[in-house]
N, C-alpha and C positions, 0 to 999 in steps of 0.2 A: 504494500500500500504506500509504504514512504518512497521508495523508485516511482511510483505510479504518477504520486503526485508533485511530487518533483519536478517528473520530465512535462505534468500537464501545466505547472505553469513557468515552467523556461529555466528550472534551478530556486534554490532558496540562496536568499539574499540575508538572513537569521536562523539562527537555529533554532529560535521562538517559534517559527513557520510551521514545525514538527507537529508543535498543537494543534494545526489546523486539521491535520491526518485524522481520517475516521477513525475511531477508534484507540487513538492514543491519547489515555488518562495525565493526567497533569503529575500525580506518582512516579508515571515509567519516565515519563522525561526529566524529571527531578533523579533519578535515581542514576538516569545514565545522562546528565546532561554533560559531565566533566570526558567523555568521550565522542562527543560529537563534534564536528569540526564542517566547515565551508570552506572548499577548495572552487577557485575560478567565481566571475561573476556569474547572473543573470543573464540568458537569454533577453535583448531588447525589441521592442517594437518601433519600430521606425511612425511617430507620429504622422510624420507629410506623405508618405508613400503607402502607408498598410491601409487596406479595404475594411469595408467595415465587416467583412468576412476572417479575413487575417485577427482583427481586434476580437472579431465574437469569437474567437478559436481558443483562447488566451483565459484558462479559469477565473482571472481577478474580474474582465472586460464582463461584464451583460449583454444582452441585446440595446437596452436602453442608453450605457455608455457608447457603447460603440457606434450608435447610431450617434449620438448628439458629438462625438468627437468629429465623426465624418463631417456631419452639416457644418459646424462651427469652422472646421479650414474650408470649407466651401465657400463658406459666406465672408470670412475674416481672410482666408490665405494662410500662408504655409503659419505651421507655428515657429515662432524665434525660439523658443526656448520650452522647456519641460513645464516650467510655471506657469509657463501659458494656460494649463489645464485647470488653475485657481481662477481664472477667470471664468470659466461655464461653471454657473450658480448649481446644478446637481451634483457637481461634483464638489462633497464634504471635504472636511481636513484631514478626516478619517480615511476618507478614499484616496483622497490624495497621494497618503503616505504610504497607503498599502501597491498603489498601483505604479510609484513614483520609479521604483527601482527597475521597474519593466519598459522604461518607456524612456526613447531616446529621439533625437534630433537627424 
């Protein structure tokens, strides 16, 4: 399940991420958190270029984000920068940060 989910969203970017895994109680990760490690970044999504097929692909993305990421460089143009995505009001601070490390220029 932790390969599983891993490769479904591009790598983990924390080891906190583990949590996320069905089924893994807050216990087992405490118990083995001093053996777990992150080698290599994340997988990125290129903001200007990914379809809103490519972003639905992507465990963090929804249909919902992914849709209003597409529209919003449609209507505004490429993004400058990652922060750019604080700008579209559904996307939270919560989202933000969780989605941040997947997502590139």
């Amino acid at each position: 399940r932790i390969l599983k989910y891993r490769n479904s969203i591009g790598g983990f970017h924390s080891i906190e991420q583990i949590l996320e895994v069905y089924g893994i109680k807050e216990e087992v990760y405490v118990l083995n958190e001093s053996r777990l490690f992150i080698t290599g970044s994340p997988s990125k999504v290129n903001l200007n270029t990914a379809s809103y097929e490519d972003l639905n692909a992507h465990l963090y993305f929804d249909r919902k984000v992914s849709s209003i990421i597409t529209k919003y460089r449609k209507q505004h143009g490429p993004f400058a920068s990652v922060e750019d995505l604080k700008k579209i009001k559904i996307i939270s601070d919560s989202l933000y940060l969780k989605i941040e490390p997947y997502c590139g220029i």
